[in-house]
VMD Tcl script that draws the C-alpha trace (Angstrom):
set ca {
  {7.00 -13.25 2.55}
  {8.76 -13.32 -0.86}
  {5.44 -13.31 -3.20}
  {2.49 -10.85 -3.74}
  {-0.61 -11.36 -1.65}
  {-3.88 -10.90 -2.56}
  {-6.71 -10.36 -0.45}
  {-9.88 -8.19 0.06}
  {-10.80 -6.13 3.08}
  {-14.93 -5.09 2.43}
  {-15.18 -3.39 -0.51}
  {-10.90 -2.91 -1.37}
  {-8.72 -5.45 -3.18}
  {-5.62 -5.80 -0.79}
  {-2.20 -5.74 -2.62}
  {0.49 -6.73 -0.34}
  {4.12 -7.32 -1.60}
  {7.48 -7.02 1.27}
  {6.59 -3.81 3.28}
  {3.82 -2.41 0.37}
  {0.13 -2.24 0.93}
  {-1.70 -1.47 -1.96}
  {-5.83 -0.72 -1.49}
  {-7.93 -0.89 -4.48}
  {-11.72 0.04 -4.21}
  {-13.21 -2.87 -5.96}
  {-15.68 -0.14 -7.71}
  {-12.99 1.12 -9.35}
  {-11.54 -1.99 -11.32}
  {-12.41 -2.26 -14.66}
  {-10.17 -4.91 -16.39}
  {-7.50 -7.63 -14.85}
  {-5.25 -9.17 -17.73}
  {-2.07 -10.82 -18.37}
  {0.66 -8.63 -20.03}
  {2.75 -10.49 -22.13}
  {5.29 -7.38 -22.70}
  {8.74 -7.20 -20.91}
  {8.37 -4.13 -18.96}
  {4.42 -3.74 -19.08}
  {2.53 -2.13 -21.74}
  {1.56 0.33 -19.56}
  {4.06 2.77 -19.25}
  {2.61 4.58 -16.09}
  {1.41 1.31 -14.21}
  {2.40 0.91 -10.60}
  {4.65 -1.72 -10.96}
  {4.95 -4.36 -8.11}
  {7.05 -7.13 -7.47}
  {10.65 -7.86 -9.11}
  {11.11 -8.25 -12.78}
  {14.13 -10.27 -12.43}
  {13.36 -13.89 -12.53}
  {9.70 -13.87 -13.22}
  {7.73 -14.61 -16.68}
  {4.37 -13.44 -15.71}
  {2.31 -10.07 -15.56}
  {-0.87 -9.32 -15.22}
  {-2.24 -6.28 -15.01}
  {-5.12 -4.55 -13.05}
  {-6.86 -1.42 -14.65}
  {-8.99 1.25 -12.79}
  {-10.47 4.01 -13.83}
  {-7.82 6.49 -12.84}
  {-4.74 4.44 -13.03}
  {-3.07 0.87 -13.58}
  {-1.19 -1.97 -11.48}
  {1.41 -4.06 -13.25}
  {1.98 -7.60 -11.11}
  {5.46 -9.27 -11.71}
  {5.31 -13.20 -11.11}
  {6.29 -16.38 -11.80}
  {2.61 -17.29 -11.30}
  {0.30 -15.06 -13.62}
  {-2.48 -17.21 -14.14}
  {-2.54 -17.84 -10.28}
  {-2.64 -14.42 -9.38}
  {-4.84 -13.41 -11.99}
  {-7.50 -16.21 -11.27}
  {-7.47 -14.95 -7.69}
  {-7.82 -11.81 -7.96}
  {-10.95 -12.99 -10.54}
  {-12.82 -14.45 -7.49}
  {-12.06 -11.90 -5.00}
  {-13.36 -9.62 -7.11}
  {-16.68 -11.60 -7.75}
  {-17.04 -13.79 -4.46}
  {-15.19 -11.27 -1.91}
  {-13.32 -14.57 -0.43}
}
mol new
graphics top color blue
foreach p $ca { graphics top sphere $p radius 0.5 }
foreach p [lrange $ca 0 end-1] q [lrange $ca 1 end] { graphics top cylinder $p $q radius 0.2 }
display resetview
């Protein structure tokens, strides 16, 4: 289990990354982007996954706080998250 996994449990988003579980009321969500800064734009985003290695960000907003995604797959992660958000599957 070396990536992050995505996946949605009723109405949460499901963040799941080595031993970290990360529930995100789907209500709450407001934007999902790619973050093409370093460290994150973001400085007080939850940041999860490593840095080291990977070129890709993205970067889930709610309404009280934000999520910053390290991964070598960005436009992977981000696409899926997309659909969960919209089809639940």
């Amino acid at each position: 289990m070396l990536g992050i996994k995505l996946n949605r449990e009723g109405e949460n988003l499901i963040i799941r990354w080595q031993l970290t579980k990360i529930e995100i009321p789907v209500t709450e969500i407001t934007e999902i982007t790619l973050d093409n800064t370093y460290g994150g734009s973001d400085k007080d985003a939850i940041r999860i996954g490593t840095p080291y290695g990977t070129t890709g960000r993205v970067l889930i907003r709610t309404k009280q706080r934000a999520y910053l995604l390290f991964t070598s797959d960005a436009e992977v992660i981000k696409g899926k998250t997309e659909r969960l958000l919209n089809t639940g599957s």
